[in-house]
Structure formats: C-alpha cells, structure tokens
DOKETI-294063 format. One line per 10 residues: number of its first residue (from 1); their letters; for each residue x, y, z of C-alpha. Coordinates in steps of 0.2 Angstrom, whole numbers. Example, Ala and Ser with C-alpha at 12.3 -4.5 7.8 and 13.67 -1.06 7.14 Angstrom:
<recs>
1	AS	62/-22/39; 68/-5/36;
</recs>
This chain:
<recs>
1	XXXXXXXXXX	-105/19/62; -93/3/66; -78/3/58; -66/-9/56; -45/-5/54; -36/-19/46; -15/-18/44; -12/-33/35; 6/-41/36; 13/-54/25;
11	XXXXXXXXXX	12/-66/40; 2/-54/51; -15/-45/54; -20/-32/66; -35/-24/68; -46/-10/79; -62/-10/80; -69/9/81; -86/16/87; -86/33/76;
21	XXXXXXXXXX	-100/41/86; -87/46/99; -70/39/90; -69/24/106; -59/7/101; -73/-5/108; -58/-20/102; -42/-23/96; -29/-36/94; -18/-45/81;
31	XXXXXXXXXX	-15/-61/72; 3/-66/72; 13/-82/62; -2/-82/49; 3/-102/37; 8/-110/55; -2/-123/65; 5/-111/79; -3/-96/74; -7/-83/90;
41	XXXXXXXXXX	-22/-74/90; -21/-59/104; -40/-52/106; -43/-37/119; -61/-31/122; -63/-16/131; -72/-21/146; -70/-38/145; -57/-52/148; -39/-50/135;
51	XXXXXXXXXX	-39/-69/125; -25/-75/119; -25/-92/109; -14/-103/98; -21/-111/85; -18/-117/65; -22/-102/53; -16/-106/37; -20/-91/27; -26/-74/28;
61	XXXXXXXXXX	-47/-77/25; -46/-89/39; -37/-76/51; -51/-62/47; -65/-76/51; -57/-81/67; -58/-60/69; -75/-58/66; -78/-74/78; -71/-67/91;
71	XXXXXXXXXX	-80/-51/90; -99/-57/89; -91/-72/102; -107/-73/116; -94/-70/131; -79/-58/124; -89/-51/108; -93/-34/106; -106/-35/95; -121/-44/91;
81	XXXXXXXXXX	-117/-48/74; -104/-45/60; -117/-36/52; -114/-20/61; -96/-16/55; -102/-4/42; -85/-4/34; -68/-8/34; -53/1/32; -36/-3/26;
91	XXXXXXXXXX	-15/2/31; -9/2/11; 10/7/11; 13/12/-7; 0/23/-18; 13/28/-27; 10/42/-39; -9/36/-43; -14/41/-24; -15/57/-17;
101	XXXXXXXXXX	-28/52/-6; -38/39/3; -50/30/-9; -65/17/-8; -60/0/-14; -66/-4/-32; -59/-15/-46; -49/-2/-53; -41/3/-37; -35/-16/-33;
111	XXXXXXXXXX	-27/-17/-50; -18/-1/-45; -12/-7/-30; -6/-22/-37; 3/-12/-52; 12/-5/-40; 20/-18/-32; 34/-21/-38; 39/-2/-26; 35/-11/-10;
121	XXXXXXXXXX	35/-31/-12; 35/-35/5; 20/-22/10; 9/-20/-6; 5/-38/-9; 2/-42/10; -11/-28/11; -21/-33/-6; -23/-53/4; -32/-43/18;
131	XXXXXXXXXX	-43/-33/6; -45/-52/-1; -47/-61/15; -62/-45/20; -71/-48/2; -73/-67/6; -78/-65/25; -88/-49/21; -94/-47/1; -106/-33/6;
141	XXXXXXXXXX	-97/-24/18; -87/-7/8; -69/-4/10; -57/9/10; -37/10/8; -27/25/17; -9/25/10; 6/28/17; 15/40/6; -3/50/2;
151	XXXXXXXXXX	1/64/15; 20/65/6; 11/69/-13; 13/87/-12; 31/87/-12; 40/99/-26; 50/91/-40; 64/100/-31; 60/88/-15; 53/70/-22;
161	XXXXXXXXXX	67/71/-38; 81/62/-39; 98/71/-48; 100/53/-57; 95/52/-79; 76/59/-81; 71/44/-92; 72/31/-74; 58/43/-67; 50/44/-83;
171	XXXXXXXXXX	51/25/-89; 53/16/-70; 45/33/-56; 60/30/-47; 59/45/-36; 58/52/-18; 39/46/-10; 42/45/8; 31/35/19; 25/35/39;
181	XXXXXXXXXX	12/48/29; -2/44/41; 8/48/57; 14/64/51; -1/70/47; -9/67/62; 3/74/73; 3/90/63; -14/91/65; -13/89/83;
191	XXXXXXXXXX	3/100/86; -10/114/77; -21/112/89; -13/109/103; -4/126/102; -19/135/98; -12/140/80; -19/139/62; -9/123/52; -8/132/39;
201	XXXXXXXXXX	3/145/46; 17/132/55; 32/126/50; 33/111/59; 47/97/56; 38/82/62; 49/67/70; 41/49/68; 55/39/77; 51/20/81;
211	XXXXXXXXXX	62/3/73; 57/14/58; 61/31/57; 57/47/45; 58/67/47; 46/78/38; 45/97/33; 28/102/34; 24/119/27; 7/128/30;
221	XXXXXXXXXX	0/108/32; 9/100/18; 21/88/16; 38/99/8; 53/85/9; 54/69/18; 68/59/24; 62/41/16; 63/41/-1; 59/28/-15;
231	XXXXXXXXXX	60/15/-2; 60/14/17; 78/14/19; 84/32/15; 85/45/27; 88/43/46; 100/30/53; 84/17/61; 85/2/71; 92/-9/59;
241	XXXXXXXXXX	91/-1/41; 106/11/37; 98/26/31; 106/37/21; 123/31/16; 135/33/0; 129/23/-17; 144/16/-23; 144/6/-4; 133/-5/-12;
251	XXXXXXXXXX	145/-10/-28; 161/-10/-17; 155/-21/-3; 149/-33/-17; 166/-36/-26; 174/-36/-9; 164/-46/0; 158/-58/-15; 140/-53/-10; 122/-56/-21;
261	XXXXXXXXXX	112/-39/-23; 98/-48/-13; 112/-50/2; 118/-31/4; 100/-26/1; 98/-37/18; 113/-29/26; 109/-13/23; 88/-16/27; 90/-29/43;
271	XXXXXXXXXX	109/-29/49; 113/-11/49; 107/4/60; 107/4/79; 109/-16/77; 126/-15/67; 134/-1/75; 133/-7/94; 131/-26/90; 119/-26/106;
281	XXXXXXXXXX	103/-23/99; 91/-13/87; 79/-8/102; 83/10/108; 79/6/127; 91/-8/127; 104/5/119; 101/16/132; 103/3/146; 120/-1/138;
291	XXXXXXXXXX	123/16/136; 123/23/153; 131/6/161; 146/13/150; 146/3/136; 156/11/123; 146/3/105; 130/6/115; 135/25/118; 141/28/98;
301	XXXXXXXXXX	126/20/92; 116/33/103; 127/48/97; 127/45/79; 108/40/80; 106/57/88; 115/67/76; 108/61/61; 92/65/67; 97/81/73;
311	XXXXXXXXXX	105/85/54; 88/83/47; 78/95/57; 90/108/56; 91/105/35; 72/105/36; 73/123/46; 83/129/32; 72/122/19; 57/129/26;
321	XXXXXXXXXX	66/147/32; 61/146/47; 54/132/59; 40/135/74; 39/118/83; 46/100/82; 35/85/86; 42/68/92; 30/52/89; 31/35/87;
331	XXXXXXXXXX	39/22/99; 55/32/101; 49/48/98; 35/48/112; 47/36/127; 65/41/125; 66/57/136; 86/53/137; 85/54/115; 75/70/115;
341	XXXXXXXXXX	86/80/126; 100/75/117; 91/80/101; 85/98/109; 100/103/119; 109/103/103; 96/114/95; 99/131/107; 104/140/92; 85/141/85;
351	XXXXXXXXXX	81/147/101; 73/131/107; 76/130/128; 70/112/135; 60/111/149; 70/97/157; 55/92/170; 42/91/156; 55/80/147; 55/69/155;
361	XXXXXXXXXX	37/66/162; 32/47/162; 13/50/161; 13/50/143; 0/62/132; 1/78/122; 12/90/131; 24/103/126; 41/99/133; 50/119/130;
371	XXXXXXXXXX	48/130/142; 36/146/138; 49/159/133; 59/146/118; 56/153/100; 53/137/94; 43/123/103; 48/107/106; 31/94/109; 27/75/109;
381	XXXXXXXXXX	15/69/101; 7/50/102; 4/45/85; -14/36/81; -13/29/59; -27/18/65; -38/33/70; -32/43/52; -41/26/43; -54/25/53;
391	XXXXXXXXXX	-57/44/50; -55/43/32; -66/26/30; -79/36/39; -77/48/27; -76/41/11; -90/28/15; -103/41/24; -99/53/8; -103/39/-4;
401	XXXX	-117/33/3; -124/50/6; -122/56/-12; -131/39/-17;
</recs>
C-alpha cells in the first residue's frame, strides 16, 4: 500500500510519500509561502534529482495538485499514476476531548474537527484546507487524521485538571491536553525496544525538545502528565514561547505596558523563550555558539533552559515513583550533546552516570548515551510523527477495507 502523509500549515504543506511494504519514503518535500506568486515548491525523490521551483500557488488545492504533478512527473516521478496512493494521511493538532485515537475521515469527523477550533486557530483550520485540498485532487482516495494530543488522552483528572472553577471545564473543556503526542509515542515505543524491555513495565520521561518543546510521564505505555497544557505554551521554557510563567504576568504587563490581550498573547507565544532571554536568537545552536564565545545572555539562556527542563523530569520521577530511562528527540533533543550533558550531569542523584563519548557521537541513530552500570538510562531517540501516520493510515484504511 502507498500512502501519503500530508501536515498542512496555514501557509504550508508538507508531505512524505511512504511504501508500507517495507515502511521506505520513496518522496518527500514541502510547499512553502501557499497565496504568493512566489510560492517554493521543494520536491526530493529518492533516487532521482531534489527540484526546487518558484512558482504562484494561491491556495491549498492548487499546492496538492502541483504535489501529485510532480509525483507521477515522466522524469522525477515516482509513480506511474496518482492512482496508486491508496490513502492519505493527515498531522491534526487538536482532537480535543472527542479523539482518543486516529480515525478515518468522514462527515462527522470534519464537523468535529472544525468544532474544535476555536482550541487551536492557527493549526485546526490549516489542517481541515488540506483534508479539502485532498478531497478536490483525489474524491475517491480514503483519509485518515492522526492527532496530536491522542497519545495524551489517558491522562488522570489529577494530571489534565486545572485547580481554576469546574464550570470552565464543564461549560468551555479548558483543561490540560498536551500535544507532540505522536513523538512521544513513538520514542516510547522505540526506547521499549531498544532496551529489550516490555513498554508496559517502564517508566520512561520522554523529552521532545525542538523550537517547540514538551516532557512527558509515560507510565506502563501511557501518557500520565504532560508539560503542554490547554495550549502549546505551558510547560518548558522553548525557543520563543515562555512556558510556564505566573498568571497574573499577563494582567500586570497589560496595565503597565498599555498592551491588547492579542499583544502579550504575542509576547509571550513569539517574543519570549530562548529569543527574549539572550536577545541573539531562538535557535539553540546559535545560543550555544554565543555561549561558549562567552557571551553572558547566550549562557543564561542555556542555563535557565537547562534547568527548566531538568525540573520537569525530576517532578515527573516523582510523579511516577520511580523512573527507568529518559529519551531526548526532536531537533534539540537528538543534536545538542552540549544540552544533554548539562541536563544528565545534574541528574546523578537518580543514579544516572553519562557516557560522555556516547554523548557526544555525531553519527546520529538510536543509542544509549549512559554507561552500563547507571540505574537509570539516558537514550536519544530520532523522532519519525510522519512514520506514526503513515502506520495508522495503514491501519485504519487496511481494517476498513478488510471488514468490508
């Protein structure tokens, strides 16, 4: 079965195309500056020559057809016709409380999905044009959507509750549903395996650390707490969203700043974090740089990034009663050796001892990066959400059709 992985921006599109027989990525690519006369259409075969053209793509029907051009294209194509993607598969963000699971689209579920918008206007909407944009280009091809805070639904009311008047949850479901869902189940699955030990007895605080960041407690497989929350700002300090922070901030720095709600929702979502605090940049490499060449912002960025961090897995430990391994993924998580070994040296009272030549390995991969006597592992992990919705697409489509 061919499947295609769409993750549909408000302005963007990209896509993998997956051969499930043996899992391989036979294209990918991405459609940037969708509504432009400038839009940039990247396009990487395997095999063939990478393309990269500019071009007007005003909408996101017309990005999905200049797709499907290029994989059927006589030179750069990878298939004969569009005809042979079986399905397509969709990044969702929010499922709210209506999603526990991945799902085959169907009226129903696209009226869900857009009842839920008003918990992630920037993400929700984006991904129903490119459920839109598959329908027009392809009207008999079935598709699936994969959410983002799925993996998160087994959270307790003691995690995903907030200690604010019942009737919000009840009236408005403001309450904790964490996202980067997709990522942390996948590494948990792989941590599993990679150490050779049943899922369902770890305690594992997975670590997805990019310009986004989240910790979670998996217990025996599930999600217990997360660090996002009803939004994607709680929780860890990122590369430019605050992360967790005092409420009544928000109030104060209105009156005293004469500021809108939409600005400090801005301050706190695109000028805060790593950005705000060294006033270099949001991009941990470049903090690093700054870092080690002694600039003083640079270097309290890094530390109080670090420490956040650090607070998390040491209050998800404690939440579990116990911990066996952390995972690092994501951008961050899998290319800052200099991050991790801050994160794990200042962990030794778990019993976790680095192995500092493992650590810092450049050759990327699964590895364990403790050495073999530390009580609890350290590991990195390189996250793959497109492969978890290419899996469940397969899935859901092959089970459909199989029961018809």
């Amino acid at each position: 079965m061919i499947i295609l992985v769409i993750n549909a921006g408000s302005s963007s599109l990209k896509f993998q195309l997956y051969q499930m027989t043996d899992e391989s990525v036979l294209a990918k690519g991405k459609v940037e500056r969708i509504g432009m006369e400038s839009a940039i259409l990247t396009y990487e075969p395997e095999g063939k020559q990478d393309i990269r053209e500019v071009r007007e793509i005003l909408e996101h029907t017309t990005a999905i057809r200049r797709v499907l051009d290029m994989l059927v294209h006589p030179e750069f194509g990878v298939l004969q016709s569009a005809a042979q993607i079986e399905a397509v598969g969709h990044r969702v963000v929010h499922g709210g409380e209506s999603f526990s699971s991945s799902v085959r689209v169907n009226e129903e579920v696209k009226r869900e999905i857009k009842r839920l918008f008003d918990l992630a206007p920037l993400h929700n909407p984006a991904h129903m044009l490119g459920i839109q944009a598959v329908e027009a280009n392809m009207p008999n091809t079935p598709q699936a959507v994969v959410f983002d805070t799925a993996f998160h639904q087994t959270m307790p009311e003691t995690s995903y509750l907030y200690p604010i008047p019942m009737v919000l949850y009840k009236k408005h479901k403001i309450r904790r549903y964490g996202f980067h869902g997709m990522s942390h189940a996948y590494v948990s699955e792989r941590a599993a395996s990679f150490l050779g030990r049943p899922l369902s007895e770890l305690k594992l605080v997975t670590c997805h650390i990019g310009n986004g960041a989240s910790c979670a407690a998996v217990l025996h497989g599930q999600s217990l707490d997360t660090s996002m929350g009803l939004t994607p700002l709680e929780g860890l300090m990122m590369g430019t969203r605050s992360g967790d922070i005092d409420p009544a901030i928000v109030p104060f720095t209105m009156g005293k700043e004469d500021l809108t709600l939409s600005e400090v929702n801005s301050m706190l979502n695109k000028h805060s974090g790593l950005m705000a605090i060294s006033g270099i940049s949001s991009d941990m490499r470049e903090i690093t740089q700054a870092m080690e060449a002694g600039d003083r912002n640079a270097t309290l960025a890094f530390k109080m990034y670090e420490y956040r961090l650090r607070k998390y897995i040491g209050a998800y430990a404690a939440a579990m009663n116990g911990i066996d391994a952390i995972v690092f993924t994501a951008g961050v998580g899998e290319n800052s050796a200099v991050l991790r070994d801050a994160v794990c040296r200042n962990l030794t009272f778990l019993g976790l001892e680095l192995d500092e030549a493992a650590n810092m390995r450049r050759d990327g991969g699964e590895r364990v990066i403790t050495k073999p006597g530390s009580r609890v592992q350290a590991l990195v992990i390189p996250t793959n959400e497109e492969l978890v919705i290419a899996r469940d697409t397969h899935r859901l489509i092959f089970k459909s059709n199989h029961v018809e």
